[in-house]
N, C-alpha and C positions, 0 to 999 in steps of 0.2 A: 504494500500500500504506500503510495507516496503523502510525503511530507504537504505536499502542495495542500494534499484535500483535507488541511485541516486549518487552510487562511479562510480569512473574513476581513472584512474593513470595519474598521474603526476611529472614527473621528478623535484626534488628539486631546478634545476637551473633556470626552469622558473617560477621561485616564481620573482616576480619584486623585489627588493631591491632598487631599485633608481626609481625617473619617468623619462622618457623621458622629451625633450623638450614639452610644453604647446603646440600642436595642432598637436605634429608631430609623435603620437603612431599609429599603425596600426591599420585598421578597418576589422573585418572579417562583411559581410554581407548576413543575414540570410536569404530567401526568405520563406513563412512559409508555403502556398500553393504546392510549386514546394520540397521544402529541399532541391533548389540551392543554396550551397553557392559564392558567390563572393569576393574575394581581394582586399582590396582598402587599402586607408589613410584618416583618421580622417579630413583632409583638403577636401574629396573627397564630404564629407556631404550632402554639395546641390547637387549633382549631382543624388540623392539617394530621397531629397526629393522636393518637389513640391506646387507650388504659390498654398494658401490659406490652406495648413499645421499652424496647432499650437502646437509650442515647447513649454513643460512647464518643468521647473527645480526647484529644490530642494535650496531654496535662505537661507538655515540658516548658521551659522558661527562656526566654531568648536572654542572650548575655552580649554587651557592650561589644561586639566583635570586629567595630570599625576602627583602627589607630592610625592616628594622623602623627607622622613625625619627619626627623631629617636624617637624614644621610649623615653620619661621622667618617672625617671629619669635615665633607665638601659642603657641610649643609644644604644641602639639595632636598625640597619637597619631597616626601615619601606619604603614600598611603596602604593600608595593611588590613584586606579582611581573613581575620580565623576562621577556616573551616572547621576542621577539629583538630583533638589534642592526640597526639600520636601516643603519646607515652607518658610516663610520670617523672620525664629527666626532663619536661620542661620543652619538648618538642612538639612543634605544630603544624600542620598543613596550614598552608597562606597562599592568598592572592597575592599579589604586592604589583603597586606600580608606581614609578615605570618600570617595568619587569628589566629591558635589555639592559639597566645600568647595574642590575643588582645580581650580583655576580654571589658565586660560593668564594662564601669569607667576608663580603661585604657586614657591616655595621652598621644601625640605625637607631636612635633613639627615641623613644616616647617621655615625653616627661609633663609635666604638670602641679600642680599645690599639692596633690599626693604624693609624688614620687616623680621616678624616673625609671621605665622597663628599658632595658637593655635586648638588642635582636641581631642576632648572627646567622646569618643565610647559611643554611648546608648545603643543601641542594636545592640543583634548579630543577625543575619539571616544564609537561608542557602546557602552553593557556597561560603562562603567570604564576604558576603553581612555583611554590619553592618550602621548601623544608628549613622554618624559623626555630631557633631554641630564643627562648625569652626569658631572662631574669631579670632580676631588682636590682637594681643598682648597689640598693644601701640590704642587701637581703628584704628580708619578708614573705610577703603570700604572692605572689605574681597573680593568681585569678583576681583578689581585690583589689590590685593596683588595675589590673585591665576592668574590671567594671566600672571604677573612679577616673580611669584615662581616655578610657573609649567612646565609642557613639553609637546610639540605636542603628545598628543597619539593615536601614530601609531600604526596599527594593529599587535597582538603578532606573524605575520609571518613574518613581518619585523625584519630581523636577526640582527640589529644595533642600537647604540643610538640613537635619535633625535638629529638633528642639525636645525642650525639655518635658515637657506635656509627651512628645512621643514615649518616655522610658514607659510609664502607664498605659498610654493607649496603645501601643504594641504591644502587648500583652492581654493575653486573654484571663477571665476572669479562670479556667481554670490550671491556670501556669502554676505550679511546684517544682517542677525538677528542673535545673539550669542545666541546657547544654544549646540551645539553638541557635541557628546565623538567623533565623525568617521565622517569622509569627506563624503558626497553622489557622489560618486568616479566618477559615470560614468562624471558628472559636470567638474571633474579635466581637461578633452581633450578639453575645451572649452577656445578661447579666442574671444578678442574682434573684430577682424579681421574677424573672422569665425561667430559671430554672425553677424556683420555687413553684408557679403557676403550672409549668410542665409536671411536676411531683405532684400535685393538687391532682392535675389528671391522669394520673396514675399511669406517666411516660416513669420506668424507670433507667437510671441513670449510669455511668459506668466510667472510667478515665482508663487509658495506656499511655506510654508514652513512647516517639520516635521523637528524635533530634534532627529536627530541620537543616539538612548541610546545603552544597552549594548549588546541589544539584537542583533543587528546587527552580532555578534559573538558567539551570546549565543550556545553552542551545540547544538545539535538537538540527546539525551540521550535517546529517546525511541526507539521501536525498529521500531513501525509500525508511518509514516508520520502523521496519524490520533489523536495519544498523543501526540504530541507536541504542547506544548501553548508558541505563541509568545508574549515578551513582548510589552506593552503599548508604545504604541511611542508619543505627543503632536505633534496635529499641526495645523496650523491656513492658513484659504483660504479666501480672500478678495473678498467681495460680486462680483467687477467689473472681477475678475477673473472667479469667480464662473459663471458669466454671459457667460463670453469669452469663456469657453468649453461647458458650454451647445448650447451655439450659433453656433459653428462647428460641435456638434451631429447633433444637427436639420438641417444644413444644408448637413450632409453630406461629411464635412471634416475633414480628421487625425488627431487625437490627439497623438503627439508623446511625451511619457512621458522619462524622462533624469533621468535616473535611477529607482532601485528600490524602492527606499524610497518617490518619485511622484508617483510612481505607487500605493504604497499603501495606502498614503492620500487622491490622488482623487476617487480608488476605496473603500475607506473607506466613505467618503464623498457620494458618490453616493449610498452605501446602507442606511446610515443614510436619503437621500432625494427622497428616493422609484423611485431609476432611473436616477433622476437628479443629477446633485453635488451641496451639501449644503454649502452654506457660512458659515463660522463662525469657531471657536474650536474646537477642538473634540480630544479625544485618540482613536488612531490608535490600533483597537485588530483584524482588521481583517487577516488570516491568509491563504495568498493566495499558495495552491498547484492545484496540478491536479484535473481537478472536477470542478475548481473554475470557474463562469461566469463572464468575463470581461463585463463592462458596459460602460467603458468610454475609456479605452486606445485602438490604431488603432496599433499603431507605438512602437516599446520602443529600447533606446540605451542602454546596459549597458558595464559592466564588467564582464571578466570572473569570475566566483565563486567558492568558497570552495565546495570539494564532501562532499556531505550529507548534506548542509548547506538550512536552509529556503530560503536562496534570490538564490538559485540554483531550489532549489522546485518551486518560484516565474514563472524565468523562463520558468522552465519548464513545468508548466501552460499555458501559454502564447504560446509556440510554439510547447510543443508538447516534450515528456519526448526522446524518440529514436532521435527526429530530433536533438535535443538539444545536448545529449549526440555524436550523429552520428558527429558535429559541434566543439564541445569540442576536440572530440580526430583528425579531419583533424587539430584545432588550436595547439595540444601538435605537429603533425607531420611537422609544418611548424613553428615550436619554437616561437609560440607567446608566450609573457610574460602576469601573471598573476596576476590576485588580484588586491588588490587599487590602486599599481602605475604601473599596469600593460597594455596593449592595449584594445580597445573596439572591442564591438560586437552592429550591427546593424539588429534588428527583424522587418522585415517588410510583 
């Protein structure tokens, strides 16, 4: 299947640039049998779904992974996103740019009223990729100096700096576990009000966690869907969870997964357990397009997506590539907003 049949147009100004208020973006909602769409608001939720539903969301916490510094000792500009942490000697997968000056051996410093982290290029890799060890200058904890030094990073379609209001509103009400570069966005429309009112109607509720890395962005550079290899995502499912959606297969009730990145751990989990979802660790390789057989998801809420983007593929898996797209373009005609801090979409 080519890359191509999964553009669309979309006008520049429904790129989201801000989020809306927490629970008040609009909801398009997808029906997958009929390809009726419906109108609603993210507050309309329960009205959509129904007693002995299990919501499961994406519980990890995104961390400061943007560092701004300079080159030692040429002072030259440098910018520095963490994908993740290789090891516990202080080693990390990095973007860096401008890549071609940052050679193995190179130096660069972050510093600020907290401190000063220290970063030594080991290797180069390819895309900008380089293998950083990072310490403190004066000692200390390096992860709290990178949360004190760093900046929310927001996705490169976000036209503006990070601000401070972002540390919060990038984050979802149910972020616990720190490891992510990227918010699991569709998470972002949720408050506590709305989960409450969900529990009222007897939706129940569930968290996993996978770590948003880069791939979340990563292009999709072949021509045909079939070469693309998505990155490794880590993520971890708690036996009593792992219990809780196999217990709604068997019985017979939705599993509605809160984004794409739940979507991909339990259906990753569930190839790992021939069927069932397995507890425990695991990296996420599995690489869900058209073709692909869902085992566990009923239900899924997300965000609108990038054309040509895997988590658009994801999608369009799931509902169906023409219904999907047919959905997309009523959403540019009724100017919903798009992408991370953009409005959600309801596939049922």
């Amino acid at each position: 299947m080519l890359v191509s049949e999964f553009d669309f147009d979309l006008p520049d100004e429904l790129v989201a640039q801000q989020p809306a208020p927490r629970g008040e973006s609009r909801l398009m909602v997808l029906f997958r049998e009929s390809g009726r769409v419906e109108h609603a608001q993210v507050g309309d939720l329960p009205r959509f779904l129904r007693a002995g539903d299990l919501l499961v969301a994406n519980n990890t916490r995104v961390f400061a992974a943007r560092l701004l510094g300079r080159r030692d000792p040429s002072g030259g500009e440098v910018e520095c996103l963490l994908i993740s942490r290789m090891s516990d000697t202080g080693v990390w997968q990095a973007l860096m740019h401008p890549g071609h000056k940052l050679k193995p051996g190179a130096r660069v410093r972050f510093e600020g009223d907290a401190g000063v982290l220290i970063g030594e290029v080991l290797e180069q890799h390819y895309f900008g990729r380089r293998s950083l060890r990072l310490s403190a200058e004066r000692g200390g904890d390096v992860e709290r100096l990178i949360d004190a030094l760093g900046h929310v990073p927001l996705p490169p379609y976000i036209k503006r700096p990070d601000a401070l209001a972002d540390r919060e509103r990038y984050q979802t009400v149910f972020a616990h576990v720190r490891g992510s570069v990227a918010a699991p966005t569709a998470g972002l429309h949720f408050t506590r009000e709305l989960l409450d009112n969900l529990r009222g109607a007897g939706v129940q509720q569930a968290s996993v966690t996978l770590h948003v890395g880069y791939g979340t962005f990563k292009p999709v550079r072949s021509e045909t869907v079939e070469e693309h290899v998505v990155d490794p995502e880590h993520y971890e499912i708690d036996p009593a969870v792992a219990d809780a959606i196999n217990g709604a297969k068997r019985d017979g009730r939705r599993v509605v997964a809160v984004g794409t990145t739940t979507t991909r751990a339990v259906e990753d989990a569930a190839r790992r357990g021939n069927g069932s979802v397995a507890a425990g660790e695991a990296e996420a390789t599995t690489f869900i397009h058209p073709g692909f057989t869902f085992q566990v998801v009923d239900a899924l809420m997300t965000n609108f997506h990038v054309p040509r983007s895997s988590l658009l593929m994801l999608v369009c898996a799931f509902a169906g590539r023409e219904r999907v797209l047919d959905a997309y373009r009523e959403a540019v005609a009724h100017r919903y907003r798009f992408y991370s801090y953009g409005d959600a979409m309801l596939i049922l």
